[in-house]
C-alpha positions in Angstrom: -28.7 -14.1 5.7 -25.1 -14.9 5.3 -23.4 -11.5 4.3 -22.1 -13.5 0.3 -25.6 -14.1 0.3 -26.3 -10.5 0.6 -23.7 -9.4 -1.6 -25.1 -11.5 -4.2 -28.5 -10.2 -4.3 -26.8 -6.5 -5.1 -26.0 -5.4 -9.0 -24.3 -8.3 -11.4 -20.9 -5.3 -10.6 -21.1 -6.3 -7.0 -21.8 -10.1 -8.1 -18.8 -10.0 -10.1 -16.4 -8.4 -7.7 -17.2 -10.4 -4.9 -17.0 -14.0 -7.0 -13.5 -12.7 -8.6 -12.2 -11.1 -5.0 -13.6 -12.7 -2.1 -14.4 -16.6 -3.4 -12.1 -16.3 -6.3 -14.4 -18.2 -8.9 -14.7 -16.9 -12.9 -17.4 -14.6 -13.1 -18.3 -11.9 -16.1 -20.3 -9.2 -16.1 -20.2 -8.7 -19.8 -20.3 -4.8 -19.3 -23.9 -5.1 -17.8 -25.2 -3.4 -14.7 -23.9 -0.6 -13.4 -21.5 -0.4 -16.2 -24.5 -0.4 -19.0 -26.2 2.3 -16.8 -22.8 4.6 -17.4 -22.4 3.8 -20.9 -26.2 5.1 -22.1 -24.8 8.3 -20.6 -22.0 8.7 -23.1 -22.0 11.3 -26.0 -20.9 9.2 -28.7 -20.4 12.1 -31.1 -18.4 14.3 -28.6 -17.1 11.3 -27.0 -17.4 12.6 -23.5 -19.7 12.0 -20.3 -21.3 14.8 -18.8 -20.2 17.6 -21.6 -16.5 17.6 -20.2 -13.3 15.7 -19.6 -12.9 17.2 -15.8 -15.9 18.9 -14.9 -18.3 19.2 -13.8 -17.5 16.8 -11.2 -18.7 14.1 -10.8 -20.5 13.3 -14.2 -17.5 14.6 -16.4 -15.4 12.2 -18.2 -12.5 11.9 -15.9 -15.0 10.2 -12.8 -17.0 8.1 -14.8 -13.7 6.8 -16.7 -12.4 6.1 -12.9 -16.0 4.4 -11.7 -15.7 2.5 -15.1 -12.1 0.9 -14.8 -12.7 0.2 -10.6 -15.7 -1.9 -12.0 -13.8 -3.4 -14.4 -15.3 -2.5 -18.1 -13.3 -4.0 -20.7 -10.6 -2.0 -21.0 -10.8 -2.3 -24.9 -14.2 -1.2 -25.0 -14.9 1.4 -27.7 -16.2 3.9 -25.7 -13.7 3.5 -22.9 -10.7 4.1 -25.7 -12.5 7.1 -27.0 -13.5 9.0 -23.8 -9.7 8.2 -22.2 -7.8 9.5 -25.5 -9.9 12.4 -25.4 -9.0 13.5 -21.6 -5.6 12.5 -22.3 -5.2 15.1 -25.2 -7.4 17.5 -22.7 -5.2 17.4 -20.1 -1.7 16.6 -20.8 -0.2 19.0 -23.6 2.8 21.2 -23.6 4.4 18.4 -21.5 2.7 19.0 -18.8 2.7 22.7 -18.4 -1.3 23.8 -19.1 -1.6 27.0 -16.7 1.2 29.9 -17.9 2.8 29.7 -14.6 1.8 26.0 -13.5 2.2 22.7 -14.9 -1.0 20.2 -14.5 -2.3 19.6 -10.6 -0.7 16.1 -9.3 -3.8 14.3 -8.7 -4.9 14.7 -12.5 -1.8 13.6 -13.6 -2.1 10.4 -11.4 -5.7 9.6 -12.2 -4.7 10.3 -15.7 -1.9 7.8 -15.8 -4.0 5.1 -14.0 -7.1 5.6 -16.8 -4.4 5.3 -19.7 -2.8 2.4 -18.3 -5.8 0.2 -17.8 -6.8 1.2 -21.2 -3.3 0.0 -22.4 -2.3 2.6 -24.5 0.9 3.7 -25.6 1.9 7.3 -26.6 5.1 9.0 -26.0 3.5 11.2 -23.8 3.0 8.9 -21.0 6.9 9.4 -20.2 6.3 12.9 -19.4 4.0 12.1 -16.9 6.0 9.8 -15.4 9.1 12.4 -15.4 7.1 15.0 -13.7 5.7 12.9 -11.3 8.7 11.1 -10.3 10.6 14.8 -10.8 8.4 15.9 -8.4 8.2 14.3 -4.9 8.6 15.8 -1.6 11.3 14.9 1.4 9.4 13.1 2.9 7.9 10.6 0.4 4.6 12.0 -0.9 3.4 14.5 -3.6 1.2 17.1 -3.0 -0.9 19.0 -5.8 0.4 22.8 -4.1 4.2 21.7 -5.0 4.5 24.8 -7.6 1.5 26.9 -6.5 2.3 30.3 -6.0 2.6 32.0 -3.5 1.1 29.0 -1.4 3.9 26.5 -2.5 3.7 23.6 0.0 7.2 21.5 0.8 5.2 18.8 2.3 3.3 16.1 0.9 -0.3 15.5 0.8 -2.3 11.7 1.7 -4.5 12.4 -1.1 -2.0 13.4 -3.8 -0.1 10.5 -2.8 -2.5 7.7 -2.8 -3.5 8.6 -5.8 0.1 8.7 -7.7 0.8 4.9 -5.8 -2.5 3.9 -7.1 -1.8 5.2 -10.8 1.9 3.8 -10.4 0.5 0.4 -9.6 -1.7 0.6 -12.8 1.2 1.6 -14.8 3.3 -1.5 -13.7 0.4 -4.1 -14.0 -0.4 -3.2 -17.2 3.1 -3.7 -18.5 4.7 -0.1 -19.0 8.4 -0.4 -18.5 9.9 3.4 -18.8 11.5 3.9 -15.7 10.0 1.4 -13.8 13.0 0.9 -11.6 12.8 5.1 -10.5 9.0 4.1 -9.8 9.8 0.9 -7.4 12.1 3.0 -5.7 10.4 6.0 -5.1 7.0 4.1 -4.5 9.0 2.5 -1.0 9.2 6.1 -0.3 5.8 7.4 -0.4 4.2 4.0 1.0 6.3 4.8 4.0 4.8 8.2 3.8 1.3 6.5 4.0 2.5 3.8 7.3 4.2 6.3 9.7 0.9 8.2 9.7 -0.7 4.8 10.6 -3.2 5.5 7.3 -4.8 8.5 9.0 -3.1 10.2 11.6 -0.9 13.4 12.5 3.1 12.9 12.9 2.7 15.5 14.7 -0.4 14.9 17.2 -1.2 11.0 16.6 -5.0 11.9 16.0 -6.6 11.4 13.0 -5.9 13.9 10.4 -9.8 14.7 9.7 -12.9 12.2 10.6 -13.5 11.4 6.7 -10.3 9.8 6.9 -11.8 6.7 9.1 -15.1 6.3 6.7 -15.7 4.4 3.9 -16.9 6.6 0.6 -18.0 4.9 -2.7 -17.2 6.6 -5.1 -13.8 8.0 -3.9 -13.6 10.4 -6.5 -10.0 11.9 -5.3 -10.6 11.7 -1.9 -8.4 9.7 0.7 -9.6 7.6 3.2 -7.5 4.9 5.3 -9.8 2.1 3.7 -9.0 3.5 0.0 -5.0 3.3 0.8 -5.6 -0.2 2.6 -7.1 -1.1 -0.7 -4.3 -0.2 -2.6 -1.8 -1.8 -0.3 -4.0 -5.7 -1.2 -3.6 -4.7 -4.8 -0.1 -4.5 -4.3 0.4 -7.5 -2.2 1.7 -5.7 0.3 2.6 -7.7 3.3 0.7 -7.0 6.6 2.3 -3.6 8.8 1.6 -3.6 12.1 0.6 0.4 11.3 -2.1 -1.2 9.5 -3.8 -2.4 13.0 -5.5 0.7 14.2 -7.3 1.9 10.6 -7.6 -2.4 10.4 -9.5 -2.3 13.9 -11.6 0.4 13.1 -12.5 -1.6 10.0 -13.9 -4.9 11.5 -15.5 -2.8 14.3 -18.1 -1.3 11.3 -18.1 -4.6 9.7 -19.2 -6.0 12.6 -22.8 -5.5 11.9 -22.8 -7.0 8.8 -22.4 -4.4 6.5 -20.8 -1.2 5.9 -22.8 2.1 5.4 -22.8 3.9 2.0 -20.7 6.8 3.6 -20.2 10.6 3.0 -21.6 11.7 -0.7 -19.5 14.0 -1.7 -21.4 16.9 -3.4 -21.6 17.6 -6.6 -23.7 15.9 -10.1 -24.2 12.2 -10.5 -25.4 9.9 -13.4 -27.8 7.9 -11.2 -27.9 6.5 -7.7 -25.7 3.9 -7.0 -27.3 2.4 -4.0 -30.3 3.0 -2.3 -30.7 3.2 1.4 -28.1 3.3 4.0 -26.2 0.0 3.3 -23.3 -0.2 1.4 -22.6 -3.2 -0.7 -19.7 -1.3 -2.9 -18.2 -0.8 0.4 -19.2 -3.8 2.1 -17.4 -5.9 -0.9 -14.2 -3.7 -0.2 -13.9 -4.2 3.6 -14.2 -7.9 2.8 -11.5 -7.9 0.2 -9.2 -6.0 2.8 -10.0 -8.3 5.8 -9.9 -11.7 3.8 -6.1 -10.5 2.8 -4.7 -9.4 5.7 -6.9 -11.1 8.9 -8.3 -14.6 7.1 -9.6 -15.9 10.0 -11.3 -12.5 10.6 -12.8 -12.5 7.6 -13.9 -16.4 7.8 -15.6 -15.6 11.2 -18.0 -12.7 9.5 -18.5 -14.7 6.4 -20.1 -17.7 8.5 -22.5 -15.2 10.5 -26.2 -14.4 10.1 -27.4 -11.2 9.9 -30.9 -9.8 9.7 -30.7 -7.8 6.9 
């Protein structure tokens, strides 16, 4: 079975991300699937998922608003606008400072800005994220959550941090926000920099990889950073092809090379339902196609022409 073929045969959420992303043909998924699945798990009169707007992970509000908006719900969808407004006015107040001697942890803030600016909404709040992240990052290009913690204040940046504020900053701009968009572009150089000289997941200072997770796929990613998340985010930017992509790019095709790529690490913690059964992964599967198509074509038309015994 040709590996589309495969793909096709997974949830209309996989169907539509793979005709959209990897044969670029119009597809809609009219908020069916895996999306409907999410959605019967809403409280429509507290207007939440999973009794909160953080935790507990990974049921809350916050991770299904992120599973949501990576499978593309309409952003205008009633219970989208509700459930984002609400963990907006949960998490940012007091511009920004919600502990008495801390101001809100980095990653929200990012995953906040990237769930308000899919959903398109404007408030005058949103500049204060965008001043305290951009206020906020280290030397040497990235942002780390431990910037003000106390007494464990860290000078350094952090991979997951960062990805997480690129990724949010790319949502902000393709959505149309404009406040200090210039700052962003500039400091966004900066931190993807941060993200290249580490070749996606190694040590400055040894050249190994910074932890094993950081070479395997995970679907969900929740907050977590692996090098195939930030290659991701690096197609959605357009970013032209690095030659400190080819070592996280190798490791890639050489798990692709079966035909599909495993499920990967669950991270513990509650979930709404199973995504996938079994030990193959189409979520991820989908993703390490999208990566390879954009920066090795003929790579990727080699593996698309290929039987596999699925």
């Amino acid at each position: 079975m040709l590996i589309i073929d495969w793909l096709f045969k997974g949830d209309i959420i996989i169907q539509y991300l793979t005709n959209v992303y990897l044969l670029e043909k119009p597809f809609d998924h009219h908020n069916e699937g895996y999306i409907s699945k999410y959605l019967k798990f809403y409280d429509q009169k507290n207007h939440v998922w999973g009794d909160g707007i953080y935790s507990p992970k990974w049921i809350s509000s916050t991770y299904t608003l992120l599973e949501l908006k990576y499978m593309e719900i309409q952003y205008d969808h009633r219970f989208y606008q509700q459930a984002t407004r609400k963990v907006f006015n949960g998490l940012w107040f007091n511009k920004g400072k919600v502990y008495r001697n801390r101001k809100q942890d980095m990653c929200m803030s990012a995953m906040l800005l990237s769930l308000i600016s899919y959903g398109r909404i404007q408030d005058d709040r949103i500049s204060e994220i965008i001043d305290y992240i951009l206020d906020h990052q280290m030397s040497d290009g990235g942002w780390n959550c431990r910037w003000d913690a106390i007494p464990n204040r860290s000078i350094v940046g952090s991979v997951h941090t960062t990805l997480s504020v690129l990724e949010a900053f790319s949502d902000y701009e393709k959505y149309g926000y404009k406040y200090r968009l210039d700052d962003i572009k500039k400091q966004v150089l900066k931190a993807q920099e941060y993200l290249l000289k580490r070749d996606l997941f190694k040590s400055l200072k040894t050249k190994k990889m910074i932890h094993k997770d950081m070479i395997g796929f995970h679907y969900p990613t929740r907050w977590k950073y692996d090098c195939f998340r930030a290659l991701e985010y690096f197609v959605d930017v357009k970013h032209m092809y690095d030659s400190r992509m080819k070592d996280a790019l190798d490791i890639l095709k050489e798990q692709l090379s079966k035909g599909y790529i495993h499920k990967g690490k669950a991270y513990s913690g509650k979930v709404h339902f199973i995504l996938e059964k079994g030990s193959k992964g189409r979520f991820n599967t989908y993703r390490a196609l999208r990566i390879l198509k954009y920066y090795d074509f003929k790579a990727y038309q080699n593996i698309i022409q290929i039987e596999y015994p699925y």
